[in-house]
N, C-alpha and C positions, 0 to 999 in steps of 0.2 A: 388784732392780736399783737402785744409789746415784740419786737424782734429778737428774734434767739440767735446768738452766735452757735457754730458747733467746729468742732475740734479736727483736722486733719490725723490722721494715727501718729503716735508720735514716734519716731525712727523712719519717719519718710518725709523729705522736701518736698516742695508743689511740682517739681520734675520728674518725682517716682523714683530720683537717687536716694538710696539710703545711706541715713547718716547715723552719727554715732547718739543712741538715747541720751546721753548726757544733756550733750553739745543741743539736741534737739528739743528736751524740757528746758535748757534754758531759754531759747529763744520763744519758746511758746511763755513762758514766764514774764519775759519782757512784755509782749504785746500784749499779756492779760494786763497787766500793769498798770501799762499806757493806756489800753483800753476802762481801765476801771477809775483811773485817774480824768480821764476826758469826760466819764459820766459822770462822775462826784462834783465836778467844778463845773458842769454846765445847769445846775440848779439850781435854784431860786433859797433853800432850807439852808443849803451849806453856807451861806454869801463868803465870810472871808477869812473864818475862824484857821482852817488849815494853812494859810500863809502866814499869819502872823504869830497866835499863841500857842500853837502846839510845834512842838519841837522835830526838828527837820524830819530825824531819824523815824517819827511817828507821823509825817505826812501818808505816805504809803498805805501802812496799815490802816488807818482813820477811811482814807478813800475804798480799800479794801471790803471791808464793813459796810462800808454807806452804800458802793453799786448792789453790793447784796440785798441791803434793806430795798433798794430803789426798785433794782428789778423786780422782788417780788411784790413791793406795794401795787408797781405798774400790770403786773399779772391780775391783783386781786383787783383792781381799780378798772383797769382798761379793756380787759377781753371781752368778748362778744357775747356771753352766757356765761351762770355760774357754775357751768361744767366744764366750760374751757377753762374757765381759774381754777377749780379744783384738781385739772388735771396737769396745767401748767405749775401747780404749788405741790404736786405728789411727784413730778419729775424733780422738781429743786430738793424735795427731802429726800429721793433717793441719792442725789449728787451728792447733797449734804453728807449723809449715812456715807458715802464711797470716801468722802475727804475724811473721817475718822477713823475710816478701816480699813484703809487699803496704804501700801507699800507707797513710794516716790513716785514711781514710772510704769505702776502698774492700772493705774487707774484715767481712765478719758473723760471726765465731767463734761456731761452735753451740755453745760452753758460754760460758755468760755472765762467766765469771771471767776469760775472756782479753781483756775489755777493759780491767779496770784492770792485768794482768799486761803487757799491750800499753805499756801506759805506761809502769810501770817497769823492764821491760828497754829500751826507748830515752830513757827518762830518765838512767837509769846505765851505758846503753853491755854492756848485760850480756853477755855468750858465749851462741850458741845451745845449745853441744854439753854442758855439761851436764844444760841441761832432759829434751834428745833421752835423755843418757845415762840419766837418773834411768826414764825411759819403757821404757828396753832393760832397767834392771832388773825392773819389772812385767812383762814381758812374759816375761821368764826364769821368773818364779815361773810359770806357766800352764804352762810346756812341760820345765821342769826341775825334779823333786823335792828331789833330793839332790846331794852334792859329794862325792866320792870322799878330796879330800886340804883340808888346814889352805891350801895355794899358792891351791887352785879356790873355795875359800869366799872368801879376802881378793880373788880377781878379783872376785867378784859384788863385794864391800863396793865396789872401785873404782866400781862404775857406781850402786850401791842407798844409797851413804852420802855420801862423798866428794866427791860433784856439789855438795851440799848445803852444803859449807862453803866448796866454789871461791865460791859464789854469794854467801856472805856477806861474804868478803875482798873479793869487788868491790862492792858497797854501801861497804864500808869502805876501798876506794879503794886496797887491798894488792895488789901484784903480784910479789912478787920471789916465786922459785924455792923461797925455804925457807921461806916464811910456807905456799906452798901446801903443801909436803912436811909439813910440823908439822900442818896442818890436814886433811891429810889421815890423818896417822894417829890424831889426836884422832877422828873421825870415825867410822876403821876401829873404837876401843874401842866409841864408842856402840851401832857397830852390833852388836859381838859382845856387847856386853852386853845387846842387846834380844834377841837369838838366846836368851840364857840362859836371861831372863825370861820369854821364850814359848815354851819349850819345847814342854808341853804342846798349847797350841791350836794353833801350827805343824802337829804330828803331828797331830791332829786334820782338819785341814785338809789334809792329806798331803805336808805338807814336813815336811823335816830340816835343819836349817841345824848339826848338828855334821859334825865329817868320818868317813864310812865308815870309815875305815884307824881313826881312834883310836876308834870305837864296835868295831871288832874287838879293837882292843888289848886294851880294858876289857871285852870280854866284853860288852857291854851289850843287851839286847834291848827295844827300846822296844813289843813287841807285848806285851809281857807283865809290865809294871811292877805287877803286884800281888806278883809273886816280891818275898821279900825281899832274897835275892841281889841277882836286878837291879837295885832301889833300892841297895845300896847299891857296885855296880857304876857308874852311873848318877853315885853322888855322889862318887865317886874322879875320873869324866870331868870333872867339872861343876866341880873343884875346880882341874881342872888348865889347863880353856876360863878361869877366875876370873883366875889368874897371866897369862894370853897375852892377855887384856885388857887387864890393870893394865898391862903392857908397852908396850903404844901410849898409856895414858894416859902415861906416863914418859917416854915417846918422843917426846911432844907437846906437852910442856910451858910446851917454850921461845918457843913459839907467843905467850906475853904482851907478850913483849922486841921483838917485831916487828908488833905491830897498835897500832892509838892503845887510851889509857885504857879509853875507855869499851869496846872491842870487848875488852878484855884482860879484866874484869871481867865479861862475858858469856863468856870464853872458860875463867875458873875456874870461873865458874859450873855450866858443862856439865861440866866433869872431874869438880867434886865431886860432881853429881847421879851420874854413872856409878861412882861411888868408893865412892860410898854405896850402891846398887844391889847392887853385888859386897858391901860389906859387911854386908848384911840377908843373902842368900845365905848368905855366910857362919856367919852367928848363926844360919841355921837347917839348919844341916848340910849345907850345898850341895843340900837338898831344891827339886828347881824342879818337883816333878811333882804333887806335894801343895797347895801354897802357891804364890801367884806374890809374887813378892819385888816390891815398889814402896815408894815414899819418898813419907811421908804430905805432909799438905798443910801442919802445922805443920813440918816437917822441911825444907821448901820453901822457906817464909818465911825460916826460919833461914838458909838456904845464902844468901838472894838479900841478908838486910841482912847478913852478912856481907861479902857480893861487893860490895854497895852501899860498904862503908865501905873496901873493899880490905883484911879482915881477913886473904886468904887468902896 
């Protein structure tokens, strides 16, 4: 079971002196902070975007965000049964629900991350309903396996990817109609291209994020991938999920032309990290069952001093 911080009352030190509530939310403020900042940058997803292209003042919030997403993927992903996720993800949506409706100092979130998330959604005025969304997507993994059609997989992306970038266009102060439409299908790519990438442990763990109807089309049988058939069944599908990617990366492009500099340059950043993804895939035959395809850590640096210099 993922570890749960929990919260001391606050107007009391760890000696049982009371202190003044103020004095006493700040200090819990800090070490949410710090604490949420230590988990966003020990991650493999985040590599090195928040040092370099987003703006100082938006480090904070970004990491804010991310232990959220983190903790709860960890809950949906890691626990023991899908009733200890269900029940670890109805504790976050009550936190969640307390960080909207409740006062300063009047509310104790049993996870300790939602004190400094408490700050940055009313620092930047943020939307409840994608937090909520991103939490309906966990929650679907526990109680749904599989998706029947390509329509029912891009609804999951709407609630499991898509929240993710509403959230950053407001940090970056974006509201019009088609920054979100673009960023939303930047989003959808990410997410179908991590479907690719874990193939494997996905089915391991007893999801399937390609769609029934095209694993029929292809013949494909994922219980029996030591067939050579099926493998290369398998990399006919894998080849043709690569192209319905690459499509929302093309489809999202424009997304640069409508955010400031600096979000434009975090927002090629992500294209080409997914672009490259799909292109290792491809250099090794559309194999994702064998090998899981990832973009090394010099590979990384490269994309980001490029993005830094606006080479892209």
């Amino acid at each position: 079971m993922p570890n749960v911080q929990h919260n001391r009352h606050l107007g009391r030190s760890s000696n049982g002196v009371t202190v003044e509530p103020e004095i006493a939310h700040r200090a819990l403020l800090q070490r949410s902070r710090a604490s949420n900042r230590r988990l966003a940058r020990s991650h493999y997803e985040n590599f090195l975007v928040t040092s370099f292209l987003l703006p100082r003042h938006l480090h904070q919030p970004f990491y804010d965000i991310y232990a959220f997403c983190r903790v709860a993927d960890d809950l949906a992903d890691d626990s023991p049964t899908k009733e200890q996720a269900l029940a670890g993800l109805g504790s976050m949506e009550r936190d969640l629900k307390a960080v909207f409706t409740s006062g300063d100092h009047d509310v104790e979130p049993e996870r300790f991350l939602f004190i400094g998330l408490r700050d940055t959604i009313r620092r930047y005025e943020l939307d409840q309903q994608p937090f909520f969304d991103l939490l309906a997507a966990f929650k679907m993994d526990q109680k749904r396996s599989s998706y029947e059609t390509e329509d029912e997989l891009l609804s999951y992306c709407k609630f499991s990817a898509n929240p993710v970038g509403r959230l950053l266009l407001q940090l970056a102060g974006v509201n019009s109609q088609l920054a979100k439409k673009l960023s939303d299908s930047i989003c959808t790519g990410l997410q179908l291209v991590n479907f690719l990438q874990d193939i494997r442990s996905d089915f391991h763990r007893g999801r399937i994020y390609l769609p029934q109807d095209e694993l029929s089309q292809y013949s494909v049988d994922l219980s029996d991938l030591t067939c050579q058939a099926n493998q290369k069944a398998l990399a006919c599908l894998v080849r043709s999920r690569c192209e319905s990617a690459r499509s929302y990366f093309d489809a999202g492009f424009g997304l640069i032309d409508e955010v400031p500099p600096w979000f434009a340059r975090t927002v090629t950043l992500f294209i080409a990290g997914g672009l490259e993804v799909l292109r290792v895939i491809e250099k090794n035959d559309y194999d994702v069952w064998t090998s899981k395809a990832r973009v090394s850590k010099l590979r990384q640096f490269w994309f980001l001093t490029r993005a830094t210099l606006n080479f892209f």
